[in-house]
C-alpha positions in Angstrom: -36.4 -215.8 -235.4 -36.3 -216.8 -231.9 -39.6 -218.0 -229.9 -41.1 -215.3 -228.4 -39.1 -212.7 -230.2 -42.3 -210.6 -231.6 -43.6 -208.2 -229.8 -46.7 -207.0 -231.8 -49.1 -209.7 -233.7 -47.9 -210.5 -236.9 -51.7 -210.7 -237.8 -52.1 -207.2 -237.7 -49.0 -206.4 -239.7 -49.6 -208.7 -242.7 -51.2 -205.9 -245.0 -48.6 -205.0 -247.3 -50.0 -205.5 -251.1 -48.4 -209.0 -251.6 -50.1 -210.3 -248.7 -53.4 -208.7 -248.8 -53.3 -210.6 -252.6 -53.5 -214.1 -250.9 -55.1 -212.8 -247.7 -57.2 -209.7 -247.0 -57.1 -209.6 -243.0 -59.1 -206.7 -243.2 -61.6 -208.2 -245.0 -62.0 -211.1 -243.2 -61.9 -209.2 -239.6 -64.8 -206.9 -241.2 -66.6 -210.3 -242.3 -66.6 -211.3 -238.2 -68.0 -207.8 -237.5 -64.1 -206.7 -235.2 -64.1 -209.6 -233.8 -59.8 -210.5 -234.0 -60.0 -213.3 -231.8 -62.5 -215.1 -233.1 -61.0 -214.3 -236.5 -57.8 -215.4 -235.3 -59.2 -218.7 -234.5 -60.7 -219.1 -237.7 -57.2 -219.0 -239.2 -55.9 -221.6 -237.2 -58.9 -223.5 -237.9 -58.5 -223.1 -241.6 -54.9 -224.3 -241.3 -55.9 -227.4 -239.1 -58.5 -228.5 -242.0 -56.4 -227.6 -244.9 -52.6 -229.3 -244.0 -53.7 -231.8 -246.6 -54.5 -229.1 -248.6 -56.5 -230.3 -251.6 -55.9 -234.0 -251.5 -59.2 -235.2 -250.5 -61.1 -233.4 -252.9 -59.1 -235.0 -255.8 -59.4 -238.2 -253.7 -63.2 -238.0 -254.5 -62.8 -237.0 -258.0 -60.7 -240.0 -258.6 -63.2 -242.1 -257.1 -65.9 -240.8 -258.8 -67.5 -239.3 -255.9 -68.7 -235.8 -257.8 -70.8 -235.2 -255.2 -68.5 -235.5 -252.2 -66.1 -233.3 -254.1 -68.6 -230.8 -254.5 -69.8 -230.7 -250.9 -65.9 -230.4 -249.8 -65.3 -227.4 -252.4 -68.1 -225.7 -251.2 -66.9 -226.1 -247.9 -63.9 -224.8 -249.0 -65.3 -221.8 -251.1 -67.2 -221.0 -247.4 -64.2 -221.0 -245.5 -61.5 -219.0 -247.7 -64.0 -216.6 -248.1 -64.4 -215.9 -244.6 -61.1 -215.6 -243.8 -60.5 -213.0 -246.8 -58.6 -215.2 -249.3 -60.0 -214.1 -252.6 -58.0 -215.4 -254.8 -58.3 -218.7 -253.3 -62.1 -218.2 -253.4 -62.2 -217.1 -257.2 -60.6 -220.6 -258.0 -62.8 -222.7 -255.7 -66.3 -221.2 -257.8 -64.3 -222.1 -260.9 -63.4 -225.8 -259.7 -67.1 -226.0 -258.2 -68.6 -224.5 -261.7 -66.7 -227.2 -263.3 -67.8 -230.3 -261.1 -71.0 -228.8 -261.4 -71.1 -229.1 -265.3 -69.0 -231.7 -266.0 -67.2 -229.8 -268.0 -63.6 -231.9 -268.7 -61.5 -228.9 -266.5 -61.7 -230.6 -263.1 -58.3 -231.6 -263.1 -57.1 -228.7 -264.4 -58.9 -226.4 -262.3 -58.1 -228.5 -259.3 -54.6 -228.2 -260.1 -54.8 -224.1 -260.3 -56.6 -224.5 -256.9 -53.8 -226.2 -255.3 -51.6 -223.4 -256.4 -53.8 -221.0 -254.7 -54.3 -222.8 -251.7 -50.4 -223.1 -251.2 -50.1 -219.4 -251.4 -52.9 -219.4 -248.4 -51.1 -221.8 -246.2 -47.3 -220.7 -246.6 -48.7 -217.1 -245.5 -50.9 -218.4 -242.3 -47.4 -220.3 -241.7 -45.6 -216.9 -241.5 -48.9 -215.4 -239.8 -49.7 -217.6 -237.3 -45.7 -218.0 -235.4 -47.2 -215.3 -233.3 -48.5 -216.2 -229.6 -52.4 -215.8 -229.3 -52.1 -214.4 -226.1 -50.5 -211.5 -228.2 -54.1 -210.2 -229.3 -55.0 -207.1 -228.8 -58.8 -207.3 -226.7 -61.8 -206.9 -228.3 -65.4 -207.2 -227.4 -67.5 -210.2 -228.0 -70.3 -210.2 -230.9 -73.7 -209.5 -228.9 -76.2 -212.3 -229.1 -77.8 -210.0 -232.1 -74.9 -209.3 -234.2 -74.0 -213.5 -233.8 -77.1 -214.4 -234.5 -77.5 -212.2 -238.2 -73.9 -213.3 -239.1 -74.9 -217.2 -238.4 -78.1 -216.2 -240.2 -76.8 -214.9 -243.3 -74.4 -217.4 -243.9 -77.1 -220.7 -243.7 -79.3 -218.0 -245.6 -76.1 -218.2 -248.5 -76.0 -222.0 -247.8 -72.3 -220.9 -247.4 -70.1 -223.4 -246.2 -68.7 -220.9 -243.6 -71.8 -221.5 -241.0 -70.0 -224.5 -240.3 -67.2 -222.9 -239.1 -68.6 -220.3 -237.6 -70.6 -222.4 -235.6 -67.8 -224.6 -234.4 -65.3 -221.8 -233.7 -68.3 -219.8 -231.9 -69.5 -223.0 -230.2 -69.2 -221.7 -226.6 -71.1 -218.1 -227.5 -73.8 -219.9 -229.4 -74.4 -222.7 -227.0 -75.6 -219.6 -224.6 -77.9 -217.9 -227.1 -79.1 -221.2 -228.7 -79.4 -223.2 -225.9 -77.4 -226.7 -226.0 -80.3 -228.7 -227.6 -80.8 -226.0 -230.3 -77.2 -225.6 -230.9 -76.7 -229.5 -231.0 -80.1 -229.0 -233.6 -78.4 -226.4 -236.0 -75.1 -227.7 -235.8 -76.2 -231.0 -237.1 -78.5 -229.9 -240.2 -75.3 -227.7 -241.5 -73.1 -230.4 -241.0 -75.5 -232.6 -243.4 -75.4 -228.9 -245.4 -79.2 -228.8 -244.6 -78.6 -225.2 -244.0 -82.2 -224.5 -244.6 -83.3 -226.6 -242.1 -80.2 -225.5 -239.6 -81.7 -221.7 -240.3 -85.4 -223.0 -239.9 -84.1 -223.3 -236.5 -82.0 -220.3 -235.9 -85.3 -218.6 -236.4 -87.0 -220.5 -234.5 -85.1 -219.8 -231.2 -85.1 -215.9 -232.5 
């Protein structure tokens, strides 16, 4: 395939059944409320924090750093969830559950995660060749509908926030203000996400 050869995003056209297995783009465009470009960015996003795929997490479990596993799992569960990887998502809960317990599976579980996660890069490989200036339009989020998705997520203490505050920055700097979103975007990334919604709320 030449560069520049497609002529229709490849993000739209990824829904055949093998694909929507690893990632449901549907899904994950209904999680941002329409919002493809944002969406789109959150992709990229996920690829550009994940080309290590899960080597720091069982960096942290061989150091004995539980909690700093947990937190990045977490982080992880947040993030394939928004984008509409489910399957990826089932097997981050499992690996957290087992962390969580000290059950004995970590390794194995971490092992059945990396599997996952593979699926969930090779496909944004194939996904992402296309040119973001492809995109169809699409109006932005109002300040209400932002605000409620940034809501609910700190509400979930889901990992996600975090990217959904850094992907949005430039929207939420304008409803926020840049001392509340410098505020919010600090507590979640110490996953205070109480006290990063404490705030929300307290600009709403």
């Amino acid at each position: 395939m030449t560069p520049g050869s497609h002529t229709i995003p490849t993000i739209l056209l990824r829904t055949d059944a093998a694909a929507r297995e690893i990632i449901d783009v549907n899904d994950g465009i209904d999680r941002v409320m329409g919002d493809r470009d944002l969406y789109d960015r959150m992709l990229r996003r996920f690829r550009q924090d994940y080309m290590l795929r899960s080597t720091p997490i069982g960096n942290a479990l061989a150091a004995g750093d539980r909690t700093l596993a947990h937190r990045m799992v977490h982080t992880l569960k947040g993030a394939s969830g928004m984008i509409g990887a489910r399957g990826l998502h089932g097997q981050t809960c499992a690996l957290e559950r087992a962390i969580r317990t000290t059950s004995g599976a970590e390794a194995r579980e971490l092992d059945r995660l990396e599997v996952e996660l593979l699926k969930v890069m090779t496909l944004l490989e194939d996904m992402l060749e296309d040119h973001r200036a492809q995109l169809p339009t699409r109006a932005l989020l109002d300040d209400t509908s932002m605000l409620a998705m940034l809501e609910g997520l700190l509400e979930d203490g889901d990992g996600a926030a975090i990217d959904l505050l850094e992907e949005a920055g430039p929207s939420l700097r304008i409803i926020l203000g840049e001392d509340g979103y410098a505020d919010v975007l600090a507590c979640a990334g110490e996953f205070d996400f109480a006290g990063a919604l404490a705030r929300v709320r307290r600009r709403s």
